[in-house]
C-alpha positions as CSV (number, residue, x, y, z in Angstrom):
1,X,-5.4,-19.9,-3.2
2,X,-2.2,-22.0,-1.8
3,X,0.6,-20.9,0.0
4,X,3.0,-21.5,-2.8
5,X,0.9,-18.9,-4.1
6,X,2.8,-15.9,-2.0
7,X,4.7,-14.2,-4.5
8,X,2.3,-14.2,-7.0
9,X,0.0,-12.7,-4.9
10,X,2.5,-10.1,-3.4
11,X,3.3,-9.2,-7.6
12,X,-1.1,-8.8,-7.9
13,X,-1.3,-6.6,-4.7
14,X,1.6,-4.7,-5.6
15,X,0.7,-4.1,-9.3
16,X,-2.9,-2.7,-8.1
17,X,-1.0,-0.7,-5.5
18,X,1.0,1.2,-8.6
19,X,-1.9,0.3,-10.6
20,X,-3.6,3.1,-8.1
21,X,-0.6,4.9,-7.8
22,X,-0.5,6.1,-11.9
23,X,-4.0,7.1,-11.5
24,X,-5.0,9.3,-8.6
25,X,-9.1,9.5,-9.8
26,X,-9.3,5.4,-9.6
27,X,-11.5,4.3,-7.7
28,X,-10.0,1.1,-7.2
29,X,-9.6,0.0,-3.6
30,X,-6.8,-2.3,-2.2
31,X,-6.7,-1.0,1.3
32,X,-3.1,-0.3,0.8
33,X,-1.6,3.0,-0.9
34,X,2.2,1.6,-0.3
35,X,4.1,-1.4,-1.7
36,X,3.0,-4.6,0.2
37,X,6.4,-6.6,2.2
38,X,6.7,-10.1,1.8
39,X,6.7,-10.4,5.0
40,X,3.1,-8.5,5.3
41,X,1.5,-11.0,2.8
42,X,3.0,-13.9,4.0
43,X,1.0,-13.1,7.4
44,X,-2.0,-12.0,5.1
45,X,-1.7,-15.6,3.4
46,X,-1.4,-17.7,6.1
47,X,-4.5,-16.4,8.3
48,X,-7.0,-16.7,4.8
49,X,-5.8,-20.1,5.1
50,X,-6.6,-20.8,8.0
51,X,-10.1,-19.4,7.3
52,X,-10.4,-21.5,3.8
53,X,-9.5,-24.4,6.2
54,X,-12.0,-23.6,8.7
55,X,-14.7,-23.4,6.1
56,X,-15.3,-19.2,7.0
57,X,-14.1,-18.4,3.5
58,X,-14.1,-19.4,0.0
59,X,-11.3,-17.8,-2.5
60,X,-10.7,-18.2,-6.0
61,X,-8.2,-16.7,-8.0
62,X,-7.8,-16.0,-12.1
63,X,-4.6,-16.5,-13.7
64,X,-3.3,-15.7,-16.9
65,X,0.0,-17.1,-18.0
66,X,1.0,-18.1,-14.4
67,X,0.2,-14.7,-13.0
68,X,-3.0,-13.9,-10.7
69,X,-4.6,-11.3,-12.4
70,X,-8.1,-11.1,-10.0
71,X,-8.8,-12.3,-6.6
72,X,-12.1,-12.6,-5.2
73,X,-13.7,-14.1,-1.8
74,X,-16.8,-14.7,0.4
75,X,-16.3,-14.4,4.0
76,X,-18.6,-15.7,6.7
77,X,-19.8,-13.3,9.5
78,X,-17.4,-14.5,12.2
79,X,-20.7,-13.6,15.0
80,X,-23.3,-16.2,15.8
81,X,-25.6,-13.5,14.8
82,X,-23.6,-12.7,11.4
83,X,-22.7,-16.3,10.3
84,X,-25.4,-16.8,8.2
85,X,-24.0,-13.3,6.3
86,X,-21.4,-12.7,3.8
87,X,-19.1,-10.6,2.4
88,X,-17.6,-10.5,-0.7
89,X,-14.5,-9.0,-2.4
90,X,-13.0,-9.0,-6.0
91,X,-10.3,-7.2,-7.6
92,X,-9.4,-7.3,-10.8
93,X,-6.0,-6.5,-12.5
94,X,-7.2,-3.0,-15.2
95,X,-6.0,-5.0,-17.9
96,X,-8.2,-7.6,-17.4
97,X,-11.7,-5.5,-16.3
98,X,-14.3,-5.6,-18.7
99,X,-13.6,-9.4,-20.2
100,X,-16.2,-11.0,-18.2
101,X,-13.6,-12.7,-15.7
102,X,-15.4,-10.7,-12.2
103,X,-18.8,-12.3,-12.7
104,X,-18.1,-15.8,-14.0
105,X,-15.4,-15.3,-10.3
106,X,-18.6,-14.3,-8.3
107,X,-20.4,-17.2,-9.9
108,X,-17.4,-19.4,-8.8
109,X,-17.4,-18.4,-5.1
110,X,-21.2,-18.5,-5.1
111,X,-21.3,-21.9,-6.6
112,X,-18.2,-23.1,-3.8
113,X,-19.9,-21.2,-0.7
């Protein structure tokens, strides 16, 4: 993940904001239930890169065509006691569930950790 990367990552949010939108049983989480601004990610971009640059996060992104279909990360406990713990996140696009693209992601972040 780069920060010429903004827009395409405002179009992924956004499309798994409407992508939850359509379909009110999903259990899909983006931690957003409106439209991301520009604005909003470009804050949201520029403080994961700082943690990518401060080695407390790995991220890696799948694209298809040019366009980021699933995100995924592994952030470091930011507490002494926590460092040595993670957490990780992945979203992917609906289209693109089921193809095997999540776990060879997780492999990816675990391998890059």
């Amino acid at each position: 993940m780069e920060r010429d990367d903004l827009d395409r990552l405002l179009a992924f949010i956004n499309g798994l904001v409407v992508e939850k939108q359509k379909d009110k049983a999903s259990e899909l989480f983006t931690g957003f239930e409106n439209k991301v601004t520009r604005d909003d990610e470009a804050n949201w971009l520029s403080s994961r890169i700082v943690q990518l640059e401060n080695g407390d996060r790995v991220n890696v992104v799948a694209e298809v065509n040019g366009r980021i279909v699933a995100n995924g990360d592994i952030a470091r406990g930011h507490y002494s006691e926590t460092h040595h713990h993670g957490e990780l996140g992945l979203t992917v696009m609906k289209a693109y569930r089921g193809m095997g693209l999540g776990g060879e992601m997780v492999r990816t972040l675990l391998r890059e950790r």
